[in-house]
N, CA, C and O atoms as a GROMACS GRO file, in nm:
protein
  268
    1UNK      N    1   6.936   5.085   4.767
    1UNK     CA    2   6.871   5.006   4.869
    1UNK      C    3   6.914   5.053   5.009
    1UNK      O    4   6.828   5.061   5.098
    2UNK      N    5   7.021   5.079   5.029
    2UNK     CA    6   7.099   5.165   5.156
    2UNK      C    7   6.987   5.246   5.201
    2UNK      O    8   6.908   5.217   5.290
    3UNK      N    9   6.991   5.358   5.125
    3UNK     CA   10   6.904   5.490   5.148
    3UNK      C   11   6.775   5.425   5.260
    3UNK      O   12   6.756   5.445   5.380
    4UNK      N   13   6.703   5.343   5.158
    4UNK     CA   14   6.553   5.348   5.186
    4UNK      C   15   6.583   5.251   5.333
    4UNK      O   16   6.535   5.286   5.441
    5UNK      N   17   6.678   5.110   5.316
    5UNK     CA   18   6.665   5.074   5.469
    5UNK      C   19   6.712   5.189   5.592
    5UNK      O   20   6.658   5.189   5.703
    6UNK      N   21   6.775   5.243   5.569
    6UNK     CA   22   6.845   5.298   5.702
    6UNK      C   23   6.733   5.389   5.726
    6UNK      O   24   6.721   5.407   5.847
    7UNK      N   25   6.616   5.476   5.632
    7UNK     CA   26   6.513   5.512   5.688
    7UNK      C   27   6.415   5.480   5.745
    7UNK      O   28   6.340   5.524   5.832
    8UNK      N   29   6.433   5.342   5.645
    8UNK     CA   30   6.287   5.285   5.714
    8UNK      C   31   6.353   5.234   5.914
    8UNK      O   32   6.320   5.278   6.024
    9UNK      N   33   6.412   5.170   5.888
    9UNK     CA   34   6.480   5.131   6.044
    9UNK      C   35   6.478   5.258   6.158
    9UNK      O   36   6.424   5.262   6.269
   10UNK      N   37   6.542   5.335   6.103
   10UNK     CA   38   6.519   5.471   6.186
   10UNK      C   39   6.370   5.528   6.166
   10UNK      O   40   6.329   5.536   6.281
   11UNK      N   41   6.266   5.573   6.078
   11UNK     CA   42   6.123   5.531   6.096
   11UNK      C   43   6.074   5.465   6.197
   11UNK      O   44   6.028   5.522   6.296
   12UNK      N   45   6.079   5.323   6.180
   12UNK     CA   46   6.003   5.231   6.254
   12UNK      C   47   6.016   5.271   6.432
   12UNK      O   48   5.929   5.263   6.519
   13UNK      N   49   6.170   5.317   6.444
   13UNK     CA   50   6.179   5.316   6.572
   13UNK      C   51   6.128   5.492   6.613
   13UNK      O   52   6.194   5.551   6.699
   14UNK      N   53   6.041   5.544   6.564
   14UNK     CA   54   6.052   5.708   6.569
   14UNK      C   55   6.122   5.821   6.573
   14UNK      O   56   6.086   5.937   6.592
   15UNK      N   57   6.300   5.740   6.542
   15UNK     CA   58   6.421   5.896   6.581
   15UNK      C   59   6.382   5.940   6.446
   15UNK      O   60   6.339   5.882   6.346
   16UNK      N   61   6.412   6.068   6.478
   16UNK     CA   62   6.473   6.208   6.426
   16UNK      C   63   6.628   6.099   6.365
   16UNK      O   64   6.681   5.996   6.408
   17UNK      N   65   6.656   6.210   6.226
   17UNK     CA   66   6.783   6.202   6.142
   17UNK      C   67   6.908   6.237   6.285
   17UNK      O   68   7.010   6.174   6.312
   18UNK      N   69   6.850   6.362   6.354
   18UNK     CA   70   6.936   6.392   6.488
   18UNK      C   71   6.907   6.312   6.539
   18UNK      O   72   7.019   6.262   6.526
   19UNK      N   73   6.832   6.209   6.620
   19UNK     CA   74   6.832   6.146   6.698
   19UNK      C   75   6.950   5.991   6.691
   19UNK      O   76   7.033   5.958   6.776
   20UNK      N   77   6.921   5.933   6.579
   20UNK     CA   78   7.014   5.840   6.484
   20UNK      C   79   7.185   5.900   6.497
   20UNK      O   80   7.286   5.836   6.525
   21UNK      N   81   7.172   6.017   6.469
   21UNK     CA   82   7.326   6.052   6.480
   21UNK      C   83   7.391   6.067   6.566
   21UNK      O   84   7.509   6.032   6.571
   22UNK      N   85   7.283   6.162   6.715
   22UNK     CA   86   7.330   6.145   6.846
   22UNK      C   87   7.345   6.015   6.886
   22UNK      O   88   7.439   6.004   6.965
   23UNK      N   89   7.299   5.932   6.865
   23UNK     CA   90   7.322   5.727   6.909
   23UNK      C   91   7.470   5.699   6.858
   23UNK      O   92   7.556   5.644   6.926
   24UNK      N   93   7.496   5.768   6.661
   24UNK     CA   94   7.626   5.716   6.603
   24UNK      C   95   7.718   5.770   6.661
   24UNK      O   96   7.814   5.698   6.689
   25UNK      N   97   7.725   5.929   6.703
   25UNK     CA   98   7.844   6.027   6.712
   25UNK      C   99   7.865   6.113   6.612
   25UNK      O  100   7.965   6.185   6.608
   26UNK      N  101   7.793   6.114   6.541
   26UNK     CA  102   7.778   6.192   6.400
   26UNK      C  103   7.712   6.329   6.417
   26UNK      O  104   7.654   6.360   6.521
   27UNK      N  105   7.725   6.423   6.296
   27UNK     CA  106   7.634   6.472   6.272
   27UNK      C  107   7.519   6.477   6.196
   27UNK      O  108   7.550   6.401   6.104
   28UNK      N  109   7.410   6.514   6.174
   28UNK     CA  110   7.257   6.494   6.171
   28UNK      C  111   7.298   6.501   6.006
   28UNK      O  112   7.239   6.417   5.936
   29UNK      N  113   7.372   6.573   5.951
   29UNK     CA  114   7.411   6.552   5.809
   29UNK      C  115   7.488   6.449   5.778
   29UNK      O  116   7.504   6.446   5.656
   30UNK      N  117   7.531   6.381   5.821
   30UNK     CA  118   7.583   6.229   5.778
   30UNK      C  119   7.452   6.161   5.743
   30UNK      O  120   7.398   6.113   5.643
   31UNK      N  121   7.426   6.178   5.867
   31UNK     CA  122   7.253   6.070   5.821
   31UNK      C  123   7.169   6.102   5.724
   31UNK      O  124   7.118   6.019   5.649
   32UNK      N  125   7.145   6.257   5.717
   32UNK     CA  126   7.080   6.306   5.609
   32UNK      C  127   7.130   6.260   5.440
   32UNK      O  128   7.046   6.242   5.352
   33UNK      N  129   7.286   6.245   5.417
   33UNK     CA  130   7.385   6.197   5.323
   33UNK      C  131   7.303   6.064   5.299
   33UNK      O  132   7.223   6.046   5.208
   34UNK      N  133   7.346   5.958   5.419
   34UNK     CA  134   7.275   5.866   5.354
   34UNK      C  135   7.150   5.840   5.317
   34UNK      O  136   7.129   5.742   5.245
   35UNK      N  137   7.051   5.919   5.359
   35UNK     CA  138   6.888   5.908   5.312
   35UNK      C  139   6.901   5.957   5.167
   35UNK      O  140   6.828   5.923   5.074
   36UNK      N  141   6.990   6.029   5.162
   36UNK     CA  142   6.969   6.112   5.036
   36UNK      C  143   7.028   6.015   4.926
   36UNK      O  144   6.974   6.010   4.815
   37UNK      N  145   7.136   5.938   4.955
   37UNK     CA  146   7.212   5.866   4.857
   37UNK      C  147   7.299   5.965   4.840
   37UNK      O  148   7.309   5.998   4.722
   38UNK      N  149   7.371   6.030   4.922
   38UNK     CA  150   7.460   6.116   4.835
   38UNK      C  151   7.627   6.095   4.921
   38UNK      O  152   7.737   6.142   4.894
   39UNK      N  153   7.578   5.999   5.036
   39UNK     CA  154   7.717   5.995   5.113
   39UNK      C  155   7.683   5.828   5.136
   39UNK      O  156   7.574   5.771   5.144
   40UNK      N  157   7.825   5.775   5.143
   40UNK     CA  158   7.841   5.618   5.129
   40UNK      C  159   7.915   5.623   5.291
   40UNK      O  160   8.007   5.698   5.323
   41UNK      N  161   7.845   5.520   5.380
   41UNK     CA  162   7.922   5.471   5.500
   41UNK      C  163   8.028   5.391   5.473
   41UNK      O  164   8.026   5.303   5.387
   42UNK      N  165   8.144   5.424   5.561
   42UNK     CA  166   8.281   5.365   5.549
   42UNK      C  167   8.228   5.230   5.664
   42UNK      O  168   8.133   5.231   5.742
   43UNK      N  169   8.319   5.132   5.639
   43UNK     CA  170   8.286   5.016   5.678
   43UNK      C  171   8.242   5.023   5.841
   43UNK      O  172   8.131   4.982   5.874
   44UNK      N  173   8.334   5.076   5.939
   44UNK     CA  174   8.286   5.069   6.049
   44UNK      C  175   8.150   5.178   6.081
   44UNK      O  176   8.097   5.185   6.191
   45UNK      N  177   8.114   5.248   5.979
   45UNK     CA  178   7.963   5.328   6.058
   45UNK      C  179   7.894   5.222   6.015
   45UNK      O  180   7.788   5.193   6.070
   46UNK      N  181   7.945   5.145   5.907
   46UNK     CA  182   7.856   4.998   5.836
   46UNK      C  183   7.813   4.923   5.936
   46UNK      O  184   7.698   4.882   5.935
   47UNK      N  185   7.866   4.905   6.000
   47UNK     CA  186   7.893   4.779   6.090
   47UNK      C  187   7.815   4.829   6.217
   47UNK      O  188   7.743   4.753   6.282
   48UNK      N  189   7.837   4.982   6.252
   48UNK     CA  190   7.749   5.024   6.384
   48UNK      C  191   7.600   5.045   6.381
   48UNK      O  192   7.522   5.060   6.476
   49UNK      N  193   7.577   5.044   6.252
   49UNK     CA  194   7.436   5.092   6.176
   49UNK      C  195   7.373   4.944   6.224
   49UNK      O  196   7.281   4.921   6.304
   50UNK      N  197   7.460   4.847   6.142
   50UNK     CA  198   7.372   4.671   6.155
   50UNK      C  199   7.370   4.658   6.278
   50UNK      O  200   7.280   4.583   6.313
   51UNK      N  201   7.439   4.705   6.373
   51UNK     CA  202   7.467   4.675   6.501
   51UNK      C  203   7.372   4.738   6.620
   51UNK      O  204   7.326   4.682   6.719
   52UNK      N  205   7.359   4.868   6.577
   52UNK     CA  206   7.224   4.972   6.610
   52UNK      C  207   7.132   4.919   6.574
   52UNK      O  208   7.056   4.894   6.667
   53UNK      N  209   7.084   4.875   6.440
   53UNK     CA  210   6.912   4.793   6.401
   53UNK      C  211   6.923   4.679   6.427
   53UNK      O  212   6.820   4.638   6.481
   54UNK      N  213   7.034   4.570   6.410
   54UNK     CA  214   6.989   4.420   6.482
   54UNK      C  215   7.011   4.373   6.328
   54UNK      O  216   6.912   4.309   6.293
   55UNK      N  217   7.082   4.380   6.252
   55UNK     CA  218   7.049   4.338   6.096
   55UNK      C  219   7.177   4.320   6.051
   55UNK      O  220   7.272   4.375   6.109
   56UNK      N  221   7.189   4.260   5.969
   56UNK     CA  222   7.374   4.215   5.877
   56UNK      C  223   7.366   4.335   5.798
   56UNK      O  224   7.270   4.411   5.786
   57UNK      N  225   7.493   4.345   5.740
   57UNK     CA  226   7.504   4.461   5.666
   57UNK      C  227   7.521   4.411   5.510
   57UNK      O  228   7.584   4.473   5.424
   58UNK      N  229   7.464   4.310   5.495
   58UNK     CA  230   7.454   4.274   5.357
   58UNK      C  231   7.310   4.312   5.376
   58UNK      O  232   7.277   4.388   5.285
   59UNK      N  233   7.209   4.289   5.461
   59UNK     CA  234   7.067   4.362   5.442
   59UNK      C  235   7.112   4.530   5.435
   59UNK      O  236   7.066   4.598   5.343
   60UNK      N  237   7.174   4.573   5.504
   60UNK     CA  238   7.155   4.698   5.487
   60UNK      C  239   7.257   4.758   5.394
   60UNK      O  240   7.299   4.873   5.409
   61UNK      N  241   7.306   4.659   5.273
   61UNK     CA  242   7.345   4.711   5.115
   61UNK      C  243   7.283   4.640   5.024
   61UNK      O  244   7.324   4.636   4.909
   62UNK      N  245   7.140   4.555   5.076
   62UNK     CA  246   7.033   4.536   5.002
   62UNK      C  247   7.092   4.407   4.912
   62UNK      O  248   7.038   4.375   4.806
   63UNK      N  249   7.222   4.330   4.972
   63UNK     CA  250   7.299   4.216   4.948
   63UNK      C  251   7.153   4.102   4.950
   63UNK      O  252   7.121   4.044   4.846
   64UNK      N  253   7.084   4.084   5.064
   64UNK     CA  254   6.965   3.961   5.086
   64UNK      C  255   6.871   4.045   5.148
   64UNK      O  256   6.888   4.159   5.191
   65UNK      N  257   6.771   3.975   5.148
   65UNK     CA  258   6.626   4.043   5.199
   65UNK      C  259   6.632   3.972   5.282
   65UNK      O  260   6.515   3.949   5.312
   66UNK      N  261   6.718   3.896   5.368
   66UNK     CA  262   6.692   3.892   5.552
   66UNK      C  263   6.794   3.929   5.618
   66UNK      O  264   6.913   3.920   5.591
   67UNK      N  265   6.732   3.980   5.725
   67UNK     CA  266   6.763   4.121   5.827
   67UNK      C  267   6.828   4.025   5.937
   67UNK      O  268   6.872   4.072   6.042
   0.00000   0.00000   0.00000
């Protein structure tokens, strides 16, 4: 459930995987990790992600379906 919100959120707003990462401090392959499901955010990118979209981070580990 991770995967698909953090795309769709970054989607909706039109960034680039680079664009999302330049906002975190990351690189464009972190973000790519999580679209892919293949890299798990440690609690505080957790927390900057909900904090970047406006959403709890039990929505964005697919915990409740409200944002």
């Amino acid at each position: 459930m991770f995967k698909e919100r953090i795309k769709a959120f970054r989607e909706e707003r039109n960034w680039t995987q680079s664009e999302l990462a330049r906002r975190l401090g990351v690189s464009h392959t972190i973000i790519q990790g999580y679209e892919l499901g293949t890299r798990k955010p440690s609690n505080d990118m957790l927390c900057a992600l909900a904090d970047l979209f406006g959403c709890t981070t039990d929505y964005l580990l697919g915990r409740t379906e409200k944002s």
